[in-house]
C-alpha positions as CSV (number, residue, x, y, z in Angstrom):
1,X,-43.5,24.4,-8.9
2,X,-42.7,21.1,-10.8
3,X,-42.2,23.0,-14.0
4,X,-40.1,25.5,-12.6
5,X,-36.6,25.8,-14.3
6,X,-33.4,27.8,-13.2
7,X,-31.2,29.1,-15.8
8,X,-27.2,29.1,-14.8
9,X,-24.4,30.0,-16.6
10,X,-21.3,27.7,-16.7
11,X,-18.2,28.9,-18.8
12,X,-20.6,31.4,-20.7
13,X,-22.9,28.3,-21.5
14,X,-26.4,28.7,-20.4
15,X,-28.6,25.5,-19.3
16,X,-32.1,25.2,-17.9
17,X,-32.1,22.7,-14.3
18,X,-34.5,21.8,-11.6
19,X,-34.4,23.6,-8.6
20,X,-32.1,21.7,-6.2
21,X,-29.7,20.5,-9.1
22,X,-26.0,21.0,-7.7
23,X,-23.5,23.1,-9.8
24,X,-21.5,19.5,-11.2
25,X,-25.2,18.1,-12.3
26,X,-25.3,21.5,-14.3
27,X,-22.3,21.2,-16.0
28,X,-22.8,17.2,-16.7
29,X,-25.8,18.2,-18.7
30,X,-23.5,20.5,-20.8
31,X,-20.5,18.2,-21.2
32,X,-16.9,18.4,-22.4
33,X,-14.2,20.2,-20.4
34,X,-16.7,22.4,-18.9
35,X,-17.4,19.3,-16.2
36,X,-15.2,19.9,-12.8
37,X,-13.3,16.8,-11.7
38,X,-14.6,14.6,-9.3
39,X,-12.4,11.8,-6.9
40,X,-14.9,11.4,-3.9
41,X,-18.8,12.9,-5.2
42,X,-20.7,10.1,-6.8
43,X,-24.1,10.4,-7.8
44,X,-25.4,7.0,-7.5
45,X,-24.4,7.5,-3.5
46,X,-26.1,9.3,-1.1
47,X,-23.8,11.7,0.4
48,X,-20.9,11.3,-1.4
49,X,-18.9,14.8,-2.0
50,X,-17.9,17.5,-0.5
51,X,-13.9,15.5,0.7
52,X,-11.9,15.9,-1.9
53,X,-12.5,19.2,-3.5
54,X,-11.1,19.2,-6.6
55,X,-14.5,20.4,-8.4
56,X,-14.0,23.7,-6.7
57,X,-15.4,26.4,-8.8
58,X,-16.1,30.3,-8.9
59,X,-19.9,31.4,-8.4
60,X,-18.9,35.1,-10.3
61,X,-23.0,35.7,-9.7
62,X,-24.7,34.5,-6.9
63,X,-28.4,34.5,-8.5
64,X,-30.4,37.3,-10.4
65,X,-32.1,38.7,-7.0
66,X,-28.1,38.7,-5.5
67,X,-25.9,39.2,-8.1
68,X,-23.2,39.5,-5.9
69,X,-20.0,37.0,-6.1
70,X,-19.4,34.2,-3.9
71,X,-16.3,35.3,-1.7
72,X,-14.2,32.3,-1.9
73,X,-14.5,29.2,-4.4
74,X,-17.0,26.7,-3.8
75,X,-17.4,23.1,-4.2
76,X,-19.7,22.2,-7.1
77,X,-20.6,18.9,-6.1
78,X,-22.3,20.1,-2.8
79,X,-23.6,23.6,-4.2
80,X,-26.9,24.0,-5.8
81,X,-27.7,26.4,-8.5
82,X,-30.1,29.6,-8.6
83,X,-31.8,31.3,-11.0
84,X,-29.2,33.5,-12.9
85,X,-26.5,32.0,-11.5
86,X,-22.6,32.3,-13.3
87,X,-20.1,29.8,-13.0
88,X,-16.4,29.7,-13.9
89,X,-14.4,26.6,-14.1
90,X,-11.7,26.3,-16.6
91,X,-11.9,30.0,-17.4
92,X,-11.1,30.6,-13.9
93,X,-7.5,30.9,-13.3
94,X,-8.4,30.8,-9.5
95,X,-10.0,27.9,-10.2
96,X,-7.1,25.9,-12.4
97,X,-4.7,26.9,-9.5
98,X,-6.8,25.6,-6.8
99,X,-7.0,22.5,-8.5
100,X,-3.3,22.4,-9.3
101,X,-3.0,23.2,-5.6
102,X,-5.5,19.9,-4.9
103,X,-4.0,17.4,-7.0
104,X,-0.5,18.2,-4.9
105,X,-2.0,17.4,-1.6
106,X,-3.6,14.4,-3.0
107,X,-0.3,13.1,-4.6
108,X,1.6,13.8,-1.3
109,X,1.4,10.1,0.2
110,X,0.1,8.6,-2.6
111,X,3.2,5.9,-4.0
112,X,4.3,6.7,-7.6
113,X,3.9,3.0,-8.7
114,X,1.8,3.2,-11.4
115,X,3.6,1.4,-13.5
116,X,3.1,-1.8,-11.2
117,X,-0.7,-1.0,-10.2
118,X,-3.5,-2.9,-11.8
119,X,-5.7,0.6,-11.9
120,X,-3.5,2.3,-13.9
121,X,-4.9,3.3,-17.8
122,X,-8.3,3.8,-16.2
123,X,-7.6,5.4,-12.9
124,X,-9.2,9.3,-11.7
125,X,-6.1,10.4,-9.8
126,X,-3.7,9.9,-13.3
127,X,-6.3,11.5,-15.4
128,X,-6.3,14.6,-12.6
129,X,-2.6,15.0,-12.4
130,X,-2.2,15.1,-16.1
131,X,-4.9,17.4,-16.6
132,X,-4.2,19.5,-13.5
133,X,-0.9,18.5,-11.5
134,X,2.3,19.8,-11.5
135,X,5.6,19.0,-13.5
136,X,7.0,17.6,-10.4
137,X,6.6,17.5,-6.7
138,X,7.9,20.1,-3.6
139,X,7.2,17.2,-1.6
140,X,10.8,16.5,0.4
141,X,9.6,13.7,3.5
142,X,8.4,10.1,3.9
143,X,5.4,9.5,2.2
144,X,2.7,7.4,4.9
145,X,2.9,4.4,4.5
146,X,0.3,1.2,6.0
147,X,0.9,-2.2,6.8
148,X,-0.9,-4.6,4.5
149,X,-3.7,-6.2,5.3
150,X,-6.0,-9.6,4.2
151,X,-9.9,-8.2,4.0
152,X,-10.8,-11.0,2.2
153,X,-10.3,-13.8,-0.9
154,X,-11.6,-11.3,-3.7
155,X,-10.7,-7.7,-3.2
156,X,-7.2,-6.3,-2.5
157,X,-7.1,-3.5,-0.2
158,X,-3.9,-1.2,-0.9
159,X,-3.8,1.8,2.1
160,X,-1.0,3.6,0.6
161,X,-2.9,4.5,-2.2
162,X,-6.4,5.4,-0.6
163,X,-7.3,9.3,-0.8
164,X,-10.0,8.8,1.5
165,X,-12.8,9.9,-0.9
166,X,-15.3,7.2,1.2
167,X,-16.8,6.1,-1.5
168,X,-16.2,2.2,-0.6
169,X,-17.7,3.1,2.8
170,X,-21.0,4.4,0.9
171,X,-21.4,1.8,-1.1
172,X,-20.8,-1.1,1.4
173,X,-23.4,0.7,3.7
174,X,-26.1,1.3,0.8
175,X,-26.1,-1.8,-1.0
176,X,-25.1,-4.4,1.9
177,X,-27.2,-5.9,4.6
178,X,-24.3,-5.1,7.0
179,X,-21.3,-3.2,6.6
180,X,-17.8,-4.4,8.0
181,X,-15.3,-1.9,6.8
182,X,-14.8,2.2,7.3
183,X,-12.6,4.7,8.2
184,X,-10.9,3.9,11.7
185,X,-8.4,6.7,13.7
186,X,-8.2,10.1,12.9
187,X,-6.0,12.7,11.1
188,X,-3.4,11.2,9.2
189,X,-3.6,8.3,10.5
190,X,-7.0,7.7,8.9
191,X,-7.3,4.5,7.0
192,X,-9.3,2.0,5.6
193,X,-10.3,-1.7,7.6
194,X,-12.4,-3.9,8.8
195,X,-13.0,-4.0,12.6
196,X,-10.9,-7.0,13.8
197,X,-9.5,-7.9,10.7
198,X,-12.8,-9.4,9.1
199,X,-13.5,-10.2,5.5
200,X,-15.6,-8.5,3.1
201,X,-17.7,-11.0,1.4
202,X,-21.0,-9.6,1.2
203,X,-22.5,-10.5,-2.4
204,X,-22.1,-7.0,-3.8
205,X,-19.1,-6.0,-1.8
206,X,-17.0,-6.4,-5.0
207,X,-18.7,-3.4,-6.2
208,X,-16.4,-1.1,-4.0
209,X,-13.4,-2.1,-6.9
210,X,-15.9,-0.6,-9.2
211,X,-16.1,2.8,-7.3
212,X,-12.6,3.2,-6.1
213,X,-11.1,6.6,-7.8
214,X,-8.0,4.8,-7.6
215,X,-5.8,1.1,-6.7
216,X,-6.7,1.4,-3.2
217,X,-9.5,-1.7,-3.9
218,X,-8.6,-3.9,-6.7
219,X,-9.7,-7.4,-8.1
220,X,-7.2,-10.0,-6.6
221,X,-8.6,-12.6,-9.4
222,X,-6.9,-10.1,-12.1
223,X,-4.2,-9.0,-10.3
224,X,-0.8,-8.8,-12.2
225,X,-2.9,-11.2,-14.9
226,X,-2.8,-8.7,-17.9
227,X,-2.7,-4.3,-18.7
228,X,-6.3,-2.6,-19.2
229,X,-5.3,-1.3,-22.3
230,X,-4.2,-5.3,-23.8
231,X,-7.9,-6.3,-23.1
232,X,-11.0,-5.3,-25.5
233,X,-13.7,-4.3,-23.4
234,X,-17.1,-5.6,-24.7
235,X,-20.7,-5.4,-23.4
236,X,-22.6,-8.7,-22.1
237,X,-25.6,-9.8,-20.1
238,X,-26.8,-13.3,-18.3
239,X,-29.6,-13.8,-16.8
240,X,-28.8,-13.3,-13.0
241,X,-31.1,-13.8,-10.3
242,X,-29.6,-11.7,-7.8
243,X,-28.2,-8.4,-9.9
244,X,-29.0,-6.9,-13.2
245,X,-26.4,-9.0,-15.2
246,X,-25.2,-6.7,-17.5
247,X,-21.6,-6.2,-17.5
248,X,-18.7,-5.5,-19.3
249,X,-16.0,-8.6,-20.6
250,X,-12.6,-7.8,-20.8
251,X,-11.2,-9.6,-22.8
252,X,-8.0,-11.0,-24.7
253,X,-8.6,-13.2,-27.5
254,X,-11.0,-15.8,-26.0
255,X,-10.2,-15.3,-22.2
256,X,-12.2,-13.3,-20.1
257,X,-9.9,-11.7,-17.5
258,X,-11.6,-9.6,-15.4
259,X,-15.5,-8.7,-15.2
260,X,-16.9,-5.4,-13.6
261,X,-19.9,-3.1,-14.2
262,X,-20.4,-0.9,-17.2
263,X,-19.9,2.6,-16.6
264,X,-20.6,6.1,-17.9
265,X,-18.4,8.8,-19.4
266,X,-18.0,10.0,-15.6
267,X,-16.9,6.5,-14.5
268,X,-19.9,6.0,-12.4
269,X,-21.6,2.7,-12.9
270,X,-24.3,3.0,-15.7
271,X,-28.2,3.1,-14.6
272,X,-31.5,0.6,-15.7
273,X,-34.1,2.1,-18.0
274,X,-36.2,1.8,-14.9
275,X,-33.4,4.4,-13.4
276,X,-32.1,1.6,-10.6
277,X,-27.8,1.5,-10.7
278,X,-27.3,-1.3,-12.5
279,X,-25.0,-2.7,-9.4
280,X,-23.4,-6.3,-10.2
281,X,-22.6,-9.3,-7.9
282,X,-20.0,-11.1,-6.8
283,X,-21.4,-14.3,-8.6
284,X,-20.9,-12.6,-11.6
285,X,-18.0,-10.3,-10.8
286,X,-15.4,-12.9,-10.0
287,X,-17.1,-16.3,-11.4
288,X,-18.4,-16.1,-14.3
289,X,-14.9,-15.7,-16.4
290,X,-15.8,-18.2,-19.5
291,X,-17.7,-16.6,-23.1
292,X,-20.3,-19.0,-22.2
293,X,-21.3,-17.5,-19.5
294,X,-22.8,-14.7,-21.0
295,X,-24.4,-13.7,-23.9
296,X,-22.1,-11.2,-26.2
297,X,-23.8,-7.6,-27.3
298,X,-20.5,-6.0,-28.7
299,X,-17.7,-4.4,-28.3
300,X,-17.5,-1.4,-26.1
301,X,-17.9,2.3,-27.1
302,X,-14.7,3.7,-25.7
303,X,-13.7,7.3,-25.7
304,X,-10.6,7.4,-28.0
305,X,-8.6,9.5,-25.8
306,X,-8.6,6.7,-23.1
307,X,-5.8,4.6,-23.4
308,X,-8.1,1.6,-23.7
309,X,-8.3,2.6,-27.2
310,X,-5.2,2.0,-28.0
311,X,-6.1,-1.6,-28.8
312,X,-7.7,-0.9,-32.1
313,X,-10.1,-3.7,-31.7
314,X,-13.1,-1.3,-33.5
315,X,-11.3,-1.4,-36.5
316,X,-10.6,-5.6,-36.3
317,X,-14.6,-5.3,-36.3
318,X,-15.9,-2.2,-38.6
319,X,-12.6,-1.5,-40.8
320,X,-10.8,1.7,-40.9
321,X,-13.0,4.9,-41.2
322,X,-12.8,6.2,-44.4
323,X,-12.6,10.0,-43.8
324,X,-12.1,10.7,-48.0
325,X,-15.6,11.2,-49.0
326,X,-16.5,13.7,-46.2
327,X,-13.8,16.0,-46.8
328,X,-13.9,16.0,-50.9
329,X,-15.8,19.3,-51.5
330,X,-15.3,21.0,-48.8
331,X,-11.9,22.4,-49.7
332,X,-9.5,20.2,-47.4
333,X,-6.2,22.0,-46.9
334,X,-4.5,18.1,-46.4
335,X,-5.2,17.3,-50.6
336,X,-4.6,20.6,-51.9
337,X,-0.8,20.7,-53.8
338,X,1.5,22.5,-51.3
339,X,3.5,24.3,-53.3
340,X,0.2,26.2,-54.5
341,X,-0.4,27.5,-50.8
342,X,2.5,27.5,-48.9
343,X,5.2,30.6,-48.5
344,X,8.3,28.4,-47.9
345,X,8.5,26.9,-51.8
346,X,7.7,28.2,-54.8
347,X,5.9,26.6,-57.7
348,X,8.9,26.2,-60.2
349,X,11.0,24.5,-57.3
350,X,10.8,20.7,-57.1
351,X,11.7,19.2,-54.0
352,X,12.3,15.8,-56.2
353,X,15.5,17.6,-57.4
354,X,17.4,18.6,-54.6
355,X,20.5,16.0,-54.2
356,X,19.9,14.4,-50.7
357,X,17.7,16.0,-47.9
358,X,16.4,19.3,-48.0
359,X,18.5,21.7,-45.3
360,X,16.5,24.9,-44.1
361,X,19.7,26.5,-45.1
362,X,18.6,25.4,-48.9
363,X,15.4,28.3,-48.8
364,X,17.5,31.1,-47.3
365,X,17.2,34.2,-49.0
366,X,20.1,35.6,-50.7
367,X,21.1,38.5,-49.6
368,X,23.0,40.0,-53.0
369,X,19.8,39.1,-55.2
370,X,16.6,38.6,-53.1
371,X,16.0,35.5,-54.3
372,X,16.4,31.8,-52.6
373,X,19.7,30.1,-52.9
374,X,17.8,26.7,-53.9
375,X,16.0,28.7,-57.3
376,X,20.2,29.3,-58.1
377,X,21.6,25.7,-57.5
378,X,18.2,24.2,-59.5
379,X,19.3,26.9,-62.7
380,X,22.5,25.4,-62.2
């Protein structure tokens, strides 16, 4: 039974799984925009998922033996698959208006200030509203609002903009000896603290900043200090007796402004060839700020639709790829001579001899003649 393999059907992409892999797994293993969005499921924590539901999908086939549909959409971080199994999740329209209906509810408390939050350029909730929110908001009350509060000298705890996806809960309760924050009062009253007002300074409590969605948790030793996307990430490693040590440097010139965990294309925290989470500590979270600290690997790959790749710092170190040599020979429509395949000129017309800029009304054909008024001023 070890061997055995399910086959399931994602967006008319078929992928082999082990029996028990959730629907989200599948589509991880098949990448791109096939993956549903996730704010609260994370899979280095047990039972995380299932709050947020903006990975709902539609389960068109139950499974080969019951090929009949799921009735309502489901949420792909908490279903598993089965043999034969369909999915539809951006070729869903129930699906893309769910999640439009999702991201609303999300954004209906949650303050509009990115622009002065240290999470923004790598936060979930921006990438889902761009990707899925609407144009603007139906939302006509006061948004809730939370008295600040002090839970400690590292971590900056910011209520109004906390979704509730418990993933700092989680992860105090799994990697702590003792855990001193979680969710206190119900309904919308909900929220975030410590029980009476104590600090969080476990040694790998600063790891809740790494699995925030948001700029509920944030690093109070880079607060207001500098923009994600002015820093170059880059990868380093120490050797640390108390967590794995690798980490990733941001950096600006030779200053090293903030340190957190290196992370995968999901935003989950990267994993240990020996398949551990490669967790860091508060030692080297928020001390270890000098080069000397660590010893440098390189810059950091960075997807270059993130914003954080707006720094250019890969082509300080490898130059400008040159794109020339794999397009010669393969018929490239960018070097071919545009009056030889465009309808708008013709040949014998040279744009280098029209007086000033070209007008649109300069190629309209005239109506007594059939030809283009330009071909008459250039015979002129």
């Amino acid at each position: 039974m070890s061997d055995q393999k399910f086959k399931v059907t994602i967006d008319n992409i078929t992928v082999e799984v082990a029996p028990g892999t959730t629907i989200v797994q599948a589509a991880r293993l098949i990448g791109g925009d096939v993956v549903p969005p996730t704010m609260c499921y994370y899979s280095k924590l047990e039972g995380s998922g299932g709050k947020c539901r903006t990975c709902l999908v539609e389960v068109s086939k139950g499974s080969e033996k019951d090929p009949r549909p799921m009735p309502k959409l489901v949420a792909s971080c908490r279903t598993t698959v089965m043999d034969g199994m369909e999915v539809k999740s951006i070729t869903s329209d129930k699906v893309l208006d769910a999640r439009k209906g999702v991201t609303e509810f999300l954004l209906l408390n949650h303050p509009l200030d990115c622009p002065v939050c240290d999470q923004a350029g790598e936060c979930d909730l921006q990438n889902l509203s761009y990707e899925h929110g609407a144009a603007s908001t139906r939302y006509d009350f006061k948004r809730r609002t939370f008295e600040k509060e002090d839970i400690g000298p590292y971590i900056q705890l910011h209520m109004t903009r906390c979704i509730l996806c418990y993933r700092c809960v989680y992860t105090a309760n799994q990697l702590t000896d003792k855990r001193e924050h979680g969710v206190l009062d119900r309904g919308d009253h909900s929220a975030i603290s410590t029980c009476i007002g104590k600090a969080l300074d476990n040694e790998f409590i600063g790891n809740v900043i790494d699995v925030c969605p948001v700029g509920a948790l944030t690093d109070k030793t880079f607060r207001f200090k500098n923009r994600v996307w002015f820093t170059k990430p880059v990868d380093a490693h120490r050797d640390c007796p108390t967590c794995s040590g690798r980490v990733r440097l941001w950096m600006r010139g030779d200053e090293v402004f903030r340190v957190t965990a290196r992370k995968d294309e999901y935003g989950e925290v990267e994993s240990l060839e020996n398949g551990k989470t490669a967790w860091i500590c508060n030692t080297c979270r928020f001390e270890k700020k000098e080069t000397k600290d660590w010893v440098i690997e390189g810059p950091t790959k960075v997807n270059r639709h993130s914003v954080i790749s707006q720094g250019h710092y890969v082509n300080a170190v490898n130059g400008q790829p040159k794109l020339i040599n794999d397009v010669i020979g393969k018929d490239p429509k960018l070097l071919l001579d545009i009056h030889k395949i465009s309808d708008v000129n013709r040949p014998e017309i040279d744009l280098s001899q029209i007086e000033g800029p070209a007008h649109s009304d300069d190629f309209l054909p005239n109506q007594s003649t059939g030809t283009m008024k330009q071909i008459g001023k250039l015979g002129e």
